[in-house]
Every structure is written in structure tokens, then in C-alpha cells.
matplotlib code that plots the C-alpha trace (Angstrom):
import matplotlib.pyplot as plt

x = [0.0, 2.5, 4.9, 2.0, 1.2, 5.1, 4.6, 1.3, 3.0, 6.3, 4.4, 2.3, 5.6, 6.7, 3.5, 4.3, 8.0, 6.7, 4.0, 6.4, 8.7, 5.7, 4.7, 8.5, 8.4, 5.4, 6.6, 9.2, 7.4, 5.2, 7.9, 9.8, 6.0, 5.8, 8.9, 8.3, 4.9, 7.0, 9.5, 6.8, 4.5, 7.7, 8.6, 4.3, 5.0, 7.7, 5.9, 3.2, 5.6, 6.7, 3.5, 2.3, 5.6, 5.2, 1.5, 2.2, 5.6, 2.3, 0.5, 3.1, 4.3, 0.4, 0.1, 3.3, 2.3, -1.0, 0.8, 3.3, 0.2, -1.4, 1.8, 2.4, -1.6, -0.6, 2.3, 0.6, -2.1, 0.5, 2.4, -1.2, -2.4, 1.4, 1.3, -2.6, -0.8, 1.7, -0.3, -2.6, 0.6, 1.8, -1.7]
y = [0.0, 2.3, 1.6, 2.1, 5.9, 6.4, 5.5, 7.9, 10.5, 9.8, 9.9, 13.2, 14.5, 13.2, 14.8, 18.0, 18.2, 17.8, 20.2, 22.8, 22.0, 22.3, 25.9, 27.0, 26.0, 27.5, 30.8, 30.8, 30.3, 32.7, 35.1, 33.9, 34.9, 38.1, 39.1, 38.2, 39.9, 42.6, 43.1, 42.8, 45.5, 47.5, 46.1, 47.0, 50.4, 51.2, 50.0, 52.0, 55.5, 54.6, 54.0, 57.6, 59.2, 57.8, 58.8, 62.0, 62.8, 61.4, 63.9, 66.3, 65.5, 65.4, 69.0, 69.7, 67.6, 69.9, 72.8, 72.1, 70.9, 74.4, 75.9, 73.8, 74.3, 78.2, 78.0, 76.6, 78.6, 82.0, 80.0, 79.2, 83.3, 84.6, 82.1, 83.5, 87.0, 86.5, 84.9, 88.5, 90.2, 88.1, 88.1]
z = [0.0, 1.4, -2.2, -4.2, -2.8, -3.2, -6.8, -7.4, -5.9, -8.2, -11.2, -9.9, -9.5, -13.1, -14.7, -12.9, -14.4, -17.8, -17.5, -16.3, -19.4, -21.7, -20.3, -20.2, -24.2, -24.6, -23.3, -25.3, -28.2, -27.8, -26.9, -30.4, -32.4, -30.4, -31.5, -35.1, -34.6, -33.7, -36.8, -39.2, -37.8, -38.1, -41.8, -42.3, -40.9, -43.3, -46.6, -45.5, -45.0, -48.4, -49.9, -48.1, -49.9, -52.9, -53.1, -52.8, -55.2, -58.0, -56.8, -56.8, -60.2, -62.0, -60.7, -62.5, -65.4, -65.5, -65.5, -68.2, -70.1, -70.1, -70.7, -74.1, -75.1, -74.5, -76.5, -79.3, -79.1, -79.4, -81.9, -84.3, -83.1, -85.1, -87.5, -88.6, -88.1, -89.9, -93.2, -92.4, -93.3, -96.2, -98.0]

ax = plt.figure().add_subplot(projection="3d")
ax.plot(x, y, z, "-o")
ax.set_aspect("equal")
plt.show()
């Protein structure tokens, strides 16, 4: 009777050790993901920044692209206005 208790109590005991090495890898894989969790919210942060930039150097540059647009419509418009002067002149 008295060996038998010693032996529950032994593999209690053994149950116990293995529990505690299956929480302590546990933790440490969690604390492995949570790290990993952590670089790529930073890596997601950084697309997004660049993303943001790049969005706006478009809009930037269609502004430009507008303006240099109405320029060249201007131009030809002066450029079609002399050459109609100019056949005024010759005629």
C-alpha cells in the first residue's frame, strides 16, 4: 500500500516536471512569435511611409504635369495666333 502511494506520488511528481517544461516551451514560443509579430509591424509600418511618400511625389508630379500641359496648349495657341498674323501680313 504504502509503495503504491510512493509511486502515485512519483508519477504526480513526473507529470508536474513535464507540465512545467511544456509551459516554459510554450513561453518561449510565444515570446519567439511576439517578436516576429513585432519586426513585421515594423517592416508593415515602413511599406506603409513609403506607400504615403510615394502617393504624394504622384500627386506632386500630375500638378506639374498639368501645369506644363497648359503651358504647351498656351504656347501653341500664341504660336497658331502669329502664325494667322503672320499669313494677315503676307496676303
Amino acid at each position: 500500500m504504502e509503495d503504491a502511494i510512493l509511486e502515485r506520488i512519483r508519477e504526480m511528481g513526473g507529470r508536474e516536471e513535464s507540465g512545467k517544461r511544456m509551459v516554459s516551451q510554450l513561453e518561449a514560443q510565444i515570446s519567439e512569435l511576439v517578436g516576429q509579430l513585432g519586426n513585421e509591424s515594423g517592416f508593415h509600418q515602413r511599406a506603409l511611409q513609403r506607400a504615403q511618400k510615394a502617393e504624394n511625389k504622384l500627386e506632386t508630379l500630375q500638378g506639374q504635369l498639368t501645369h506644363l500641359e497648359g503651358e504647351l496648349v498656351s504656347g501653341d495657341v500664341l504660336r497658331d495666333n502669329l502664325n494667322f498674323e503672320k499669313q494677315k501680313v503676307i496676303t
